[in-house]
C-alpha positions in Angstrom: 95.8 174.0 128.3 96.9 173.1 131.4 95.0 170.4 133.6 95.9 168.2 136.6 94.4 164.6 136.2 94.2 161.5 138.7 94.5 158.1 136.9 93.1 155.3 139.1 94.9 152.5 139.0 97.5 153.5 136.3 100.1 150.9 137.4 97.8 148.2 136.2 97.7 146.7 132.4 95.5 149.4 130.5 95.9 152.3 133.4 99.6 151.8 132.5 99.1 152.1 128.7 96.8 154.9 129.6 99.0 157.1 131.6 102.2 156.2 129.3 100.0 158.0 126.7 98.6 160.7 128.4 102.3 161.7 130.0 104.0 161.5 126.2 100.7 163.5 124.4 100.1 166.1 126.6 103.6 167.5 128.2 101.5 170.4 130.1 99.0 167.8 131.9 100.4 166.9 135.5 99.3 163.2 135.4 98.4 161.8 138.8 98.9 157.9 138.9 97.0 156.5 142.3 97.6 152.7 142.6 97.4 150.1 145.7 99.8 148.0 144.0 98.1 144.8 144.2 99.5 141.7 142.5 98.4 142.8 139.5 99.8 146.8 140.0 103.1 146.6 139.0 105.5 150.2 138.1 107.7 148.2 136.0 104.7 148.8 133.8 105.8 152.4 133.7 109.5 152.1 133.7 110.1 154.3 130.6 108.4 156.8 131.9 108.5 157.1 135.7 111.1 160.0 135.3 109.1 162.6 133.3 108.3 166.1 134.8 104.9 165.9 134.8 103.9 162.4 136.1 103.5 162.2 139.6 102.6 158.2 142.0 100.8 158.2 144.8 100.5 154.5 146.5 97.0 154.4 147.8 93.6 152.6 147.9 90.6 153.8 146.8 88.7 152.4 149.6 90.6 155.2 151.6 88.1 157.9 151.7 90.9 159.7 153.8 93.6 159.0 151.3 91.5 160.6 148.3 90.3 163.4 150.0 93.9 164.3 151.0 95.1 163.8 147.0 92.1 165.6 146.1 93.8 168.6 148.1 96.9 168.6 147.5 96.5 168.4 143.7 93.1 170.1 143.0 92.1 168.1 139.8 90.6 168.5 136.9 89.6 165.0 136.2 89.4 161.7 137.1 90.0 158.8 134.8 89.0 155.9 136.9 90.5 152.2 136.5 91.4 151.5 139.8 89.1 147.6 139.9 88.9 143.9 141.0 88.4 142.4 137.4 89.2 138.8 137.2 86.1 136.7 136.9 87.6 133.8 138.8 88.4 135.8 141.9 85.5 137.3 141.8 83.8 134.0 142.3 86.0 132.7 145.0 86.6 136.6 146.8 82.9 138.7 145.8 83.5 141.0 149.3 86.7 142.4 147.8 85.2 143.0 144.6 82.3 144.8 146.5 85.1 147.0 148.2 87.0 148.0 145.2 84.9 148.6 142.8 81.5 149.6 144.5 82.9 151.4 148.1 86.4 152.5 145.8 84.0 154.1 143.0 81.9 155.7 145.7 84.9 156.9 147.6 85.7 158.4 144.4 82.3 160.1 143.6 81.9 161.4 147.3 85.0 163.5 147.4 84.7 165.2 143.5 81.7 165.9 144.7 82.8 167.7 147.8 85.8 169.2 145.9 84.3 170.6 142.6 82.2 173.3 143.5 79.9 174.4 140.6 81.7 171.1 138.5 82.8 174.0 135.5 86.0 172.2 133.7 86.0 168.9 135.8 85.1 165.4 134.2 84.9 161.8 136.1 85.3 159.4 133.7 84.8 156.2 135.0 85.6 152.9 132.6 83.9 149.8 132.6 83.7 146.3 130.8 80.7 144.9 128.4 80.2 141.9 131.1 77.6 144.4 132.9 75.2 143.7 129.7 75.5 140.0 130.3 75.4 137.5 127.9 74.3 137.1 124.4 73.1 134.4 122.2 74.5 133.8 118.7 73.0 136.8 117.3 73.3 140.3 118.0 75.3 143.0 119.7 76.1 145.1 122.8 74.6 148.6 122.3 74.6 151.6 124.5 71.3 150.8 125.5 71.4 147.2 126.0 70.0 146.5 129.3 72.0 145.7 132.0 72.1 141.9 133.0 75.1 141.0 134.8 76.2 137.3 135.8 79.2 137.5 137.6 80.1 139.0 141.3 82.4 140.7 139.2 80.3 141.9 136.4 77.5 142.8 139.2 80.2 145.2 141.2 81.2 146.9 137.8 77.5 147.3 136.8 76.6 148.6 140.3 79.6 151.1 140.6 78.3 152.2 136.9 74.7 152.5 137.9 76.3 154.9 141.1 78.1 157.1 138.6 75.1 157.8 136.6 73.4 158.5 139.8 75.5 160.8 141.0 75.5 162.7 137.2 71.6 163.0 137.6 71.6 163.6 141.1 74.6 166.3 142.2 75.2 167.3 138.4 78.3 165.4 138.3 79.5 165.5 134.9 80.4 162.1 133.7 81.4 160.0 131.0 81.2 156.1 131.4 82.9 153.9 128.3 82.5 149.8 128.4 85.3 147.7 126.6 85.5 144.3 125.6 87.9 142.0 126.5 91.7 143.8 126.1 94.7 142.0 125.4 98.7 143.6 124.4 101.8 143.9 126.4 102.1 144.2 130.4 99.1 142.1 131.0 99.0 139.9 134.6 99.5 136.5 133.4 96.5 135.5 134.7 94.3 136.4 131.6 94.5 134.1 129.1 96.5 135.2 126.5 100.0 135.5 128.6 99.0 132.7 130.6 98.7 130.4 127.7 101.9 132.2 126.2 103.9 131.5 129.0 102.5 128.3 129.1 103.4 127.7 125.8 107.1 128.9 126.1 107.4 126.2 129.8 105.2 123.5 127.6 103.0 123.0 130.2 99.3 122.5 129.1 96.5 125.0 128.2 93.5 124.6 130.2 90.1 125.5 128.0 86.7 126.0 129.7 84.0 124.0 128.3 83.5 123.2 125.0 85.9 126.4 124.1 82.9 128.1 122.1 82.8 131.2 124.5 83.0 134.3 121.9 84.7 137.7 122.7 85.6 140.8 121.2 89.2 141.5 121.7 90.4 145.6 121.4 94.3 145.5 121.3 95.1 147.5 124.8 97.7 150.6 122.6 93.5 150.7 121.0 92.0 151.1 124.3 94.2 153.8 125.5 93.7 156.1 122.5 89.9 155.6 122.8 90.2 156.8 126.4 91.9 159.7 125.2 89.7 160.7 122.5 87.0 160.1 124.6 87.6 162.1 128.1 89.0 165.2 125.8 86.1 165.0 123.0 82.8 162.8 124.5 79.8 164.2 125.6 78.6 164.5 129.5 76.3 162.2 130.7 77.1 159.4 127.8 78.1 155.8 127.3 80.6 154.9 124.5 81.3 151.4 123.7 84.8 150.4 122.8 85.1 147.5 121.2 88.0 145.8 118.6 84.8 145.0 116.0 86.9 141.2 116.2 85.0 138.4 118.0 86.7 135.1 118.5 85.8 131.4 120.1 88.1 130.5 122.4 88.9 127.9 120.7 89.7 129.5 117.6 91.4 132.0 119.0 93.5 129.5 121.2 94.9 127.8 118.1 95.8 131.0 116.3 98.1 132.0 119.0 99.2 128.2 118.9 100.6 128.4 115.5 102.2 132.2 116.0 103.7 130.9 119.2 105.1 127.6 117.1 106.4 130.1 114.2 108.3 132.2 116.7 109.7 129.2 118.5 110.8 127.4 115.8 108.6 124.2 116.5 107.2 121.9 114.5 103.3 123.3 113.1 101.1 121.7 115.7 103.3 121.2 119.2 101.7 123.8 120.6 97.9 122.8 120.1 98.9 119.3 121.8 98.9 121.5 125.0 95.2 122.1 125.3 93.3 120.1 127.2 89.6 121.2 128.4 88.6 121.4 131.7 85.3 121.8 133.8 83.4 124.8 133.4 83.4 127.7 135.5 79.9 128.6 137.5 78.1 131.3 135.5 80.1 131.6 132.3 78.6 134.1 129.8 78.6 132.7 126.4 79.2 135.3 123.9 79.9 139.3 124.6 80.5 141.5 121.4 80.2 144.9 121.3 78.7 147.2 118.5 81.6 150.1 118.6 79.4 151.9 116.2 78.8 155.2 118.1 82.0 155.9 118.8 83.6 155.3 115.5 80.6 158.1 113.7 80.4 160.4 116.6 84.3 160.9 117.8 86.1 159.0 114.1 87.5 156.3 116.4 88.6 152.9 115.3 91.1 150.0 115.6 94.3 150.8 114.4 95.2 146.7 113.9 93.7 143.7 112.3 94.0 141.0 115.8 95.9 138.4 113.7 98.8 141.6 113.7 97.8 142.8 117.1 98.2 139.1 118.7 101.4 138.7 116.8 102.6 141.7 118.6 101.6 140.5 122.3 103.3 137.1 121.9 106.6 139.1 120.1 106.6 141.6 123.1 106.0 138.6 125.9 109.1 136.9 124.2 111.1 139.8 124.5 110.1 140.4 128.3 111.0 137.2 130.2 112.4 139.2 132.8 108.8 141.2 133.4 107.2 137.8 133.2 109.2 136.3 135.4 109.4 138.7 138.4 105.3 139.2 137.8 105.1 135.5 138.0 107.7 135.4 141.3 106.3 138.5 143.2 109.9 139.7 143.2 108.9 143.3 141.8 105.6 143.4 144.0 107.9 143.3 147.0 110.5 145.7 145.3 107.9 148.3 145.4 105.9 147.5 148.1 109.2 148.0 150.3 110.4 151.6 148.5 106.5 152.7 149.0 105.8 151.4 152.2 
């Protein structure tokens, strides 16, 4: 079958993984890739596959109601996977107004012109994902289900939770079909080394020191980002309109813990001593609002589509700090802004 699809924010860490395998799985697709190219957008991402027949990139923001109208025309798609977002907590705190932007007036954007475009909706799918921070946080017991209420914390989580709330709206209220999926914290290759894991790698590599929040007891699940991908896949091709499926890696760490894992990994692969790399940390004072624990109960979508990790973390996080070794040159023209003005210059 032939289908025309418009990834939002494919240049990005999971759009990227998600476009690489939609482009490779599905020859006949045309895949669409609309990205602003913010700091965090970066086509190197897509290097190995920028040259294949049926991917096409648009450079464009969301925000644009003229831009997506015009792709909306010129391509007539079937679909919308939609991952074009604002998602750093810490921005968020210090920037909510362009969190409000992207990921509310962006979404919106988004919803207003399938509308206008899809006629009776027959064939077409917006597929919009999201993060487990909309459900807040939770105390040492428990997990997030599909119908845990939604209690967000952050200006970040409260723009992802909003934009979620509109797409539901707009199922019930225009017949939109829709799927929504919320994932827990992702981690794997091509990440902005702003997140923790390639921060503290790199870190780790210049020996400069690892900066924990808190006591370091904050708990996550972590879904390897290769993980991610295939669930969108399964997901948009084989979910049910109107639902919510929680992807998560069924792996919850403390900071902490997790933090000296990747210490001893980083020491074997450098050929240090057992214990350099944990002299690094050092904690530091609290951020404002910092949920304590998310983990999500993947349940549904592991009986109701046969999804599930295809890697323990220990082997998954092993892989991230292998592939970050063997990328200086990504991490350091992410880390310079070299490639951002590369790209920003050959797409105006």
């Amino acid at each position: 079958m032939q289908k025309t699809l418009l990834i939002t924010g494919g240049a990005g860490f999971i759009g990227s993984h998600v476009v690489r395998l939609f482009l490779k799985k599905y020859p006949k697709y045309k895949i669409v890739n609309l990205d602003k190219l913010t700091y965090a957008g970066n086509l190197e991402n897509l290097s190995d596959v920028e040259d294949y027949n049926n991917y096409v990139f648009e450079r464009g923001d969301i925000v644009d109601k003229k831009c997506v109208q015009s792709l909306f025309k010129k391509y007539n798609f079937d679909g919308v996977i939609h991952l074009a977002a604002e998602s750093h907590v810490d921005r968020s705190i210090s920037n909510p107004m362009e969190f409000i932007m992207t990921n509310v007036v962006g979404t919106l954007n988004l919803l207003n012109v399938s509308k206008e475009n899809w006629g009776n909706f027959e064939g077409k799918l917006f597929y919009h994902v999201s993060t487990d921070e909309v459900y807040g946080s939770l105390g040492p017991e428990g997990l997030f289900t599909e119908s845990t209420p939604y209690d967000p914390q952050s200006p970040y989580s409260s723009s992802k939770a909003s934009s979620d709330h509109f797409v539901r709206a707009y199922g019930n209220t225009y017949g939109l079909p829709f799927i929504i999926s919320n994932c827990s914290n992702n981690y794997g290759p091509n990440q902005f080394p702003e997140k923790l894991l390639p921060l503290f790698i790199n870190n780790i590599i210049n020996n400069k020191e690892l900066p924990v929040y808190g006591d370091g007891l904050y708990t996550r699940d972590w879904l390897y980002v290769v993980d991610h991908a295939r669930a969108i896949d399964l997901i948009f091709h084989e979910g049910k309109n109107t639902e919510t499926y929680n992807i998560g890696g069924f792996n919850e760490w403390t900071n902490i813990d997790l933090i000296r894992l990747m210490c001893r990994q980083m020491d074997e692969v450098l050929g240090n001593d057992n214990g350099h790399a944990e002299q690094l940390i050092t904690y530091v004072k609290d951020r404002p609002g910092h949920d304590k624990r998310y983990a999500i109960d993947a349940t549904k979508l592991k009986n109701d589509l046969g999804w599930s990790p295809s890697l323990q973390f220990e082997e998954g996080l092993y892989k991230t700090i292998q592939w970050y070794m063997n990328n200086q040159k990504w991490m350091d023209n992410v880390t310079s802004g070299d490639y951002q003005n590369y790209y920003l210059q050959q797409y105006g």
